[in-house]
C-alpha positions as CSV (number, residue, x, y, z in Angstrom):
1,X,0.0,0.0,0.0
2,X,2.6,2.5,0.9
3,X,5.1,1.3,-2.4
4,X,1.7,2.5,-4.3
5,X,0.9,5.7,-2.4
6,X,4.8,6.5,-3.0
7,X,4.2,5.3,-7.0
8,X,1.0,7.6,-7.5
9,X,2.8,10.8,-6.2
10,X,6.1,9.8,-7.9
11,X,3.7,9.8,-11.0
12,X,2.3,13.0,-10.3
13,X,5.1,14.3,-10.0
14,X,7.1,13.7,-12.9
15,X,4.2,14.5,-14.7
16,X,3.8,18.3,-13.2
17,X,7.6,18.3,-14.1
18,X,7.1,17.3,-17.8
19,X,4.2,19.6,-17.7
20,X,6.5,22.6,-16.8
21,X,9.2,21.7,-18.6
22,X,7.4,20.9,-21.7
23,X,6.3,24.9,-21.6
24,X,9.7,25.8,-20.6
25,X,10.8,23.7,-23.9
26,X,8.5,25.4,-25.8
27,X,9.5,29.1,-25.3
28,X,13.2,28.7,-25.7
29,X,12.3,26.9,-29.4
30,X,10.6,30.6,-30.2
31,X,13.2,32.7,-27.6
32,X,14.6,34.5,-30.9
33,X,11.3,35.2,-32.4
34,X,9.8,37.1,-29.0
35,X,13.0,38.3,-27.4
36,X,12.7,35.6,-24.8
37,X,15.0,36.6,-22.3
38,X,14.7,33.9,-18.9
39,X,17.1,35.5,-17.1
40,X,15.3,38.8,-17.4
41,X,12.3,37.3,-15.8
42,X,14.0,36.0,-13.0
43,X,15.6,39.3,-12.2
44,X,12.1,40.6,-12.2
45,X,11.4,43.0,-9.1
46,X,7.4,40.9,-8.3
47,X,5.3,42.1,-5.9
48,X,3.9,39.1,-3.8
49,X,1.3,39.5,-1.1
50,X,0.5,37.5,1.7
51,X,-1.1,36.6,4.8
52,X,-3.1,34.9,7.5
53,X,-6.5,34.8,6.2
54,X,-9.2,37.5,7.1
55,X,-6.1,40.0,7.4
56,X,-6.9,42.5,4.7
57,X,-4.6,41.0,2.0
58,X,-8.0,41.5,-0.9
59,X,-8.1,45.3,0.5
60,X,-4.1,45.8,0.3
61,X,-4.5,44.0,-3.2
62,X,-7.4,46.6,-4.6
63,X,-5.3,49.8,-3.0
64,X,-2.4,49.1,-4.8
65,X,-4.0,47.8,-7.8
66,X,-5.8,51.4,-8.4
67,X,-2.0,52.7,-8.7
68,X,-0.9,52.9,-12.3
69,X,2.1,50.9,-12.6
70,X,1.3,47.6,-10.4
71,X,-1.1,44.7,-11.4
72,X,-2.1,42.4,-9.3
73,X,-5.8,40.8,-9.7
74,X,-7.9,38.6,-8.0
75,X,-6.5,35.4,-6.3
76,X,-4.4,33.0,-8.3
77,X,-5.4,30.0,-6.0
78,X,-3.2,27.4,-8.1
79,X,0.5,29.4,-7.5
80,X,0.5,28.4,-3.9
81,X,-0.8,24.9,-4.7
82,X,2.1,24.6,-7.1
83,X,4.7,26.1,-4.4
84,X,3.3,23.8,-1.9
85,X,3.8,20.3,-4.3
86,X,7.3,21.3,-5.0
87,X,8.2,22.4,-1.5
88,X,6.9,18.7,-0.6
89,X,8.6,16.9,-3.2
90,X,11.7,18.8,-3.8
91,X,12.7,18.2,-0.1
92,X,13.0,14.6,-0.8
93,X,16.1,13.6,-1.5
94,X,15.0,10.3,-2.9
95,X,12.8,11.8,-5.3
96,X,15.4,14.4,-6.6
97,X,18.1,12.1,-7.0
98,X,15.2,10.1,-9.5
99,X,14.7,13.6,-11.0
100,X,18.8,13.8,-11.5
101,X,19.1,10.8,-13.0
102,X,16.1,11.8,-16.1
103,X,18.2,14.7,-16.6
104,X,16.1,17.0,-14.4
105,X,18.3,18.8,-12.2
106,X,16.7,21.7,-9.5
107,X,18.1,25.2,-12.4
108,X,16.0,23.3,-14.4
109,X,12.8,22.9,-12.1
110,X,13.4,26.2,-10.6
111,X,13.5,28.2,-14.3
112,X,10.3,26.2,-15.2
113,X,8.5,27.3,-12.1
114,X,9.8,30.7,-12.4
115,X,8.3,31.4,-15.9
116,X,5.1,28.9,-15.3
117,X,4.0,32.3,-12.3
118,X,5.3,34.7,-14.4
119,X,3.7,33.7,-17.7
120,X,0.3,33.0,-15.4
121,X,0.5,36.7,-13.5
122,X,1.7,38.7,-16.6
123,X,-0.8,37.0,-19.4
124,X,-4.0,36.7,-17.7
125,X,-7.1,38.7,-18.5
126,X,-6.1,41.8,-16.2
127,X,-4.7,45.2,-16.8
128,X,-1.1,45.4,-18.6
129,X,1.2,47.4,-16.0
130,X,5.0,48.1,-15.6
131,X,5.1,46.3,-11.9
132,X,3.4,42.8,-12.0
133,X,1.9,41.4,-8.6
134,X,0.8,38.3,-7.0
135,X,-1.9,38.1,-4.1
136,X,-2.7,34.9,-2.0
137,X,-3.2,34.8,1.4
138,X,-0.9,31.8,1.7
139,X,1.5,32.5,-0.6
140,X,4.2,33.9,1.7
141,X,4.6,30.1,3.3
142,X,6.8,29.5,0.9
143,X,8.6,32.9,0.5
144,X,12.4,31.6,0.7
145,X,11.6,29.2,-2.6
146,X,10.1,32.7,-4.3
147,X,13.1,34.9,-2.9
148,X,15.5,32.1,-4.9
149,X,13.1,32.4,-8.1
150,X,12.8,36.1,-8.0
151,X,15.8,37.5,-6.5
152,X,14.5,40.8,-6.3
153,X,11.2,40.1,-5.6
154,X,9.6,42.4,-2.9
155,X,6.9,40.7,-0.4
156,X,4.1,42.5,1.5
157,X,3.2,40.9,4.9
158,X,-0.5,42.0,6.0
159,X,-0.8,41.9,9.5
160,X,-3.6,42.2,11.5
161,X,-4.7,41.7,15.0
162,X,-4.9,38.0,15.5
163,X,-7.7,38.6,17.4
164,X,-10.2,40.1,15.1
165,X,-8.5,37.9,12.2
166,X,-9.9,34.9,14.5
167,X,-13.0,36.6,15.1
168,X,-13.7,37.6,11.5
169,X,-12.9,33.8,10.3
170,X,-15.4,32.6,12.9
171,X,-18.2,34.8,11.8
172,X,-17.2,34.0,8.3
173,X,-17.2,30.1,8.5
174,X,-20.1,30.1,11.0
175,X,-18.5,28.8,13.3
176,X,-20.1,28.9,17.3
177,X,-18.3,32.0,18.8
178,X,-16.9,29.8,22.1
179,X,-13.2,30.4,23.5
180,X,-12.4,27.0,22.0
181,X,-12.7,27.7,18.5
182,X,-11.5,31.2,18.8
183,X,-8.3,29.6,20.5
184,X,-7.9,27.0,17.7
185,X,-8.0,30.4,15.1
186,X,-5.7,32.4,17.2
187,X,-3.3,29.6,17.7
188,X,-2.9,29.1,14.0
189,X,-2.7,33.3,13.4
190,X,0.2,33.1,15.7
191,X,2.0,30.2,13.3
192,X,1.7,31.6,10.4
193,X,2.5,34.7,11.3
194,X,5.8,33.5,13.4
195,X,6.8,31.5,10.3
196,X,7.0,34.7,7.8
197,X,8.4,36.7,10.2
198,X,11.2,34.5,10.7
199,X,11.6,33.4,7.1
200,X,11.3,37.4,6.1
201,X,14.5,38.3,8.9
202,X,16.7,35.5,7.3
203,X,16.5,37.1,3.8
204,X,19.4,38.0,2.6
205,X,18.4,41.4,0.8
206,X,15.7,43.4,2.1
207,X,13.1,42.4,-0.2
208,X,10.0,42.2,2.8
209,X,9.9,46.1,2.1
210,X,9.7,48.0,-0.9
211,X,8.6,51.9,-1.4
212,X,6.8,53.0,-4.3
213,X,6.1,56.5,-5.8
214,X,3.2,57.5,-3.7
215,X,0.4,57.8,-5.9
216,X,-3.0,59.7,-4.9
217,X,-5.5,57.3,-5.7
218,X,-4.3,54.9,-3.2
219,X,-6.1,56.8,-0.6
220,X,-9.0,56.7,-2.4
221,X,-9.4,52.9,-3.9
222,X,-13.1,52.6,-3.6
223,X,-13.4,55.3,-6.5
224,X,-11.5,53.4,-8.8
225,X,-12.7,49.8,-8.8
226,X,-14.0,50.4,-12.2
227,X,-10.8,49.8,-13.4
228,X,-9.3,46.5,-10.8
229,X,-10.5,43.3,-11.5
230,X,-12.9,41.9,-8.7
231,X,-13.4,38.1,-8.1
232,X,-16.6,36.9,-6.4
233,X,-15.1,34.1,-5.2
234,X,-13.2,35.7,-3.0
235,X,-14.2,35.6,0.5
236,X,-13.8,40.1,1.1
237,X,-14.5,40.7,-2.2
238,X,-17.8,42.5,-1.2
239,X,-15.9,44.7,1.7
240,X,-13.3,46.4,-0.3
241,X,-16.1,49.0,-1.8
242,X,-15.7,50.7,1.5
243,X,-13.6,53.4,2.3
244,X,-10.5,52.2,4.4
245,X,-11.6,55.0,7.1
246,X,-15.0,52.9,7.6
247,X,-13.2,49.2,8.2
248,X,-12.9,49.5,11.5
249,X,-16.4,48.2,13.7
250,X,-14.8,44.4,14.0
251,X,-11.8,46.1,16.1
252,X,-13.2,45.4,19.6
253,X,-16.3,43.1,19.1
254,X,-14.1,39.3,20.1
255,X,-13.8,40.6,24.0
256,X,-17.4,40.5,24.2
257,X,-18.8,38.3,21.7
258,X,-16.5,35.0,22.4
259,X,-18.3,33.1,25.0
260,X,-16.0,32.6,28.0
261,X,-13.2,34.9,26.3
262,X,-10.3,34.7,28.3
263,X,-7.5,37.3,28.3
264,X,-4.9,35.4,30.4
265,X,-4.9,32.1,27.8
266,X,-4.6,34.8,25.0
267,X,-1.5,36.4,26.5
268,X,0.2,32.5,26.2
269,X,-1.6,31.5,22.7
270,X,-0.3,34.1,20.9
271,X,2.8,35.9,21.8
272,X,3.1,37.0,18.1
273,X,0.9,39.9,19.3
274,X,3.3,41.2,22.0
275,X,6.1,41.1,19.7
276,X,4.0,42.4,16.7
277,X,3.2,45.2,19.1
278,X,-0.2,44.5,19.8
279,X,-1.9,45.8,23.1
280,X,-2.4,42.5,24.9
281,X,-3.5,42.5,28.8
282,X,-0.8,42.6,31.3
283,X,-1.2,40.3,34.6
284,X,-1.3,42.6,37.6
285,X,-1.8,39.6,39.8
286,X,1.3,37.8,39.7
287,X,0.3,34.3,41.3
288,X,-2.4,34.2,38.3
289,X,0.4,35.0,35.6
290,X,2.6,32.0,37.0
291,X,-0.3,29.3,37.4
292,X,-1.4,30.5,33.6
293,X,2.3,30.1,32.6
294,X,2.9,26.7,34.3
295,X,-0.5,25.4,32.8
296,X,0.4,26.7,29.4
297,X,4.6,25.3,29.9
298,X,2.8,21.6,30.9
299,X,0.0,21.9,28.1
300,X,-2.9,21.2,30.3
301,X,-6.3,22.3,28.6
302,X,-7.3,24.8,30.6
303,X,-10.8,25.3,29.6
């Protein structure tokens, strides 16, 4: 059973690989007739966006796509996907060595990959822009692999409170608004949010921060949506059309809307929000803050 699990992705695999390097293939055939230039594309300065879910990534996405010279679009969905498969494969060494001895070597992988997103971001149906730009929430999981495909590739972290991002995905899902389910949100907020940070500090360059020429309409995004491509399958889609004065009434509603919210287990659950600098509730009773922490240090469910 497992020599036929191990087959099946194998198979898959190699045929993703022959997928991407059949389109490779096929470009450097007409490289002289278009000015193909791989290397150029590679040195391309992307824009990726990330983040955890309900963080405002769709709204960070719409402002910057109402400046002139970026386009971004709607949600790719299959560009993680893809990131993720090779990430999972390419970190076997059994499975490389295969790929080594077809002739497949990781320059070769890696240029495939590299023009497969750019072909996908720069040649689908959305405005034609100087800057090209990538949004998906989960995207920045797998930002080291991007930072060696794009070298100067520039990434935009949205953060947001872990709090309201937990409370927004409750209300979104429909999930019961009880501690325990917020918890199991916030927990995963502080993960993901741990992991970029730490992947984004080990860059070499300083590519998790870019300026831009300030542009006017930015400020203004809700005017100009005539002219972004909107998705409706995206989960915010229908929120961006406000004014980014007026997204603000979730802010405070998780204190009193979780049933049996506690403040203590938050301070343990998610210390991403002391170091993102976050207000979180400081123990004035010291004999609570040590039973929370030896609770937390032994893992004992609390609730």
């Amino acid at each position: 059973m497992i020599f036929l699990l191990r087959k099946k992705k194998l198979f898959v695999l190699l045929f993703l690989i022959s997928l991407v390097i059949f389109f490779y293939g096929r470009n450097l055939t007409i490289k002289k007739s278009c000015k193909y230039d791989l290397e150029s594309i590679r040195k391309l300065p992307i824009i990726f966006i990330g983040g955890y879910g309900r963080s405002g990534t769709t709204l960070v996405r719409a402002i910057l796509d109402t400046h002139p010279n970026i386009k971004c679009g709607p949600e790719t969905k299959i560009i993680p996907s893809l990131l993720s498969f090779m990430q999972q494969y390419t970190s076997s060494k059994l499975v490389m060595e295969d790929l080594k001895s077809a002739g497949i070597d990781s320059k070769l992988i890696e240029n495939s990959i590299a023009e497969f997103i750019h072909h996908i971001i720069k040649y689908r149906n959305i405005k034609r822009s100087e800057r090209l730009c990538i949004k998906d929430p989960d995207i920045l999981r797998y930002i080291e692999y991007l930072n060696r495909l794009f070298p100067n590739a520039k990434f935009i972290h949205v953060i947001r409170d872990g709090r309201v991002a937990a409370y927004s995905f409750m209300k979104k899902v429909k999930q019961k608004l009880i501690f325990k389910n917020f918890r199991s949100y916030l927990s995963s907020w502080n993960s993901y949010n741990e992991l970029i940070v730490k992947s984004c500090s080990q860059l070499e360059n300083n590519n998790c921060y870019r300026l831009l020429t300030w542009h006017g309409d930015l400020l203004e995004h809700e005017k100009h949506l005539n002219k972004i491509k909107i998705s409706n399958r995206e989960w915010s889609s229908n929120q961006i059309v406000n004014s980014i004065y007026k997204n603000s009434s979730s802010n405070s509603e998780w204190a009193t809307s979780i049933k049996n919210y506690d403040h203590y287990s938050v301070y343990f659950i998610a210390p991403m929000l002391r170091i993102l600098g976050y207000n979180v509730s400081v123990f004035n009773d010291s004999s609570k803050f040590l039973a929370y922490k030896k609770m937390f240090r032994n893992k004992i469910n609390i609730l």
